[in-house]
C-alpha positions in Angstrom: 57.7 282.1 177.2 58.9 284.1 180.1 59.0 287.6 180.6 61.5 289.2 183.2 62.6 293.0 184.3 64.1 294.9 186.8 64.1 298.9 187.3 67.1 300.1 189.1 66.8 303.6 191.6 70.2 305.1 190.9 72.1 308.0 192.8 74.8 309.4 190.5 77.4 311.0 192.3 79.2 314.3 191.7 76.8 315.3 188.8 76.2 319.3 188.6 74.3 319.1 184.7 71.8 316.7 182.6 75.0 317.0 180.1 77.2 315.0 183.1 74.1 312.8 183.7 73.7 311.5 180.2 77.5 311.4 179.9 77.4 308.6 182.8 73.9 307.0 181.6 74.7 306.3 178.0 77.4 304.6 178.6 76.0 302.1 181.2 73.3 301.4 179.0 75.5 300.8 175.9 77.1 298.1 178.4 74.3 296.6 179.6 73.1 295.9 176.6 76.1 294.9 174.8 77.1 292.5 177.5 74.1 291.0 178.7 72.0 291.0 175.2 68.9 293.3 177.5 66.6 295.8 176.2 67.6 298.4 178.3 66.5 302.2 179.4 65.9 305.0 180.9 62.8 305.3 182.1 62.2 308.0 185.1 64.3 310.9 186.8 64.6 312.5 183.2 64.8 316.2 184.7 66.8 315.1 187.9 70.7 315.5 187.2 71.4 313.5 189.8 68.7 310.4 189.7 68.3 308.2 187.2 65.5 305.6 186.8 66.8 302.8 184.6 64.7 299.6 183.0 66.0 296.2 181.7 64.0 293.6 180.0 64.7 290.6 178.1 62.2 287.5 177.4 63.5 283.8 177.3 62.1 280.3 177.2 62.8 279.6 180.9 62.5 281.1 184.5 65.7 279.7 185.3 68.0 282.0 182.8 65.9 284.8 183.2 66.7 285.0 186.9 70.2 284.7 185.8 70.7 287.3 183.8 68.4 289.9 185.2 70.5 288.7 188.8 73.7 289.6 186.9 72.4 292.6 185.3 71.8 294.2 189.2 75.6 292.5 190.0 77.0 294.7 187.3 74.6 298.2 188.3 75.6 297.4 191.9 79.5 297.7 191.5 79.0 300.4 189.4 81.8 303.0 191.4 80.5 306.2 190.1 76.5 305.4 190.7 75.0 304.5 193.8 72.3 301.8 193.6 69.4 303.0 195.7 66.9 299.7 194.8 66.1 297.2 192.6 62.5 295.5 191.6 62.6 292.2 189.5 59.8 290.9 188.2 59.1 287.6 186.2 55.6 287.0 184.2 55.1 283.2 182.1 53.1 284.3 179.4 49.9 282.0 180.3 49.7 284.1 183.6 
């Protein structure tokens, strides 16, 4: 079994409330989820109306489609016109390790 994440640093752009940030947060996560079939969060920044921390997970039976999705996932977050990716960490763990 493999194991595979990535955390996104994300600038929103013109944000002036938490209200505007979750209004541009939910919805990306709603997507992500729907599209890719990731558990998906936010998971730092909570206070910062203008930074968003955001976690995507999913566990599969090989490397190979974990690096696929999780390299799609970051595709989609990049292109994302009203956020600003600031960095992405990807991680994969085989469960004997």
């Amino acid at each position: 079994m493999w194991i595979g994440w990535i955390e996104f640093d994300i600038l929103l752009g013109d944000v002036q409330s938490l209200k505007e940030k979750r209004s541009l947060i939910r919805p990306l996560l709603a997507e992500l989820k729907r599209r890719f079939e990731v558990s998906v969060a936010e998971v730092g920044d909570h206070e910062q109306y203008r930074r968003s921390q955001v976690g995507v997970g999913l566990v599969a039976a090989d490397r190979a489609h974990i690096v696929e999705v999780l390299t799609a996932v970051e595709r989609f977050v990049a292109y994302r016109p009203e956020l600003e990716l600031l960095s992405a960490r990807q991680r994969e763990l085989h469960s004997e390790d």
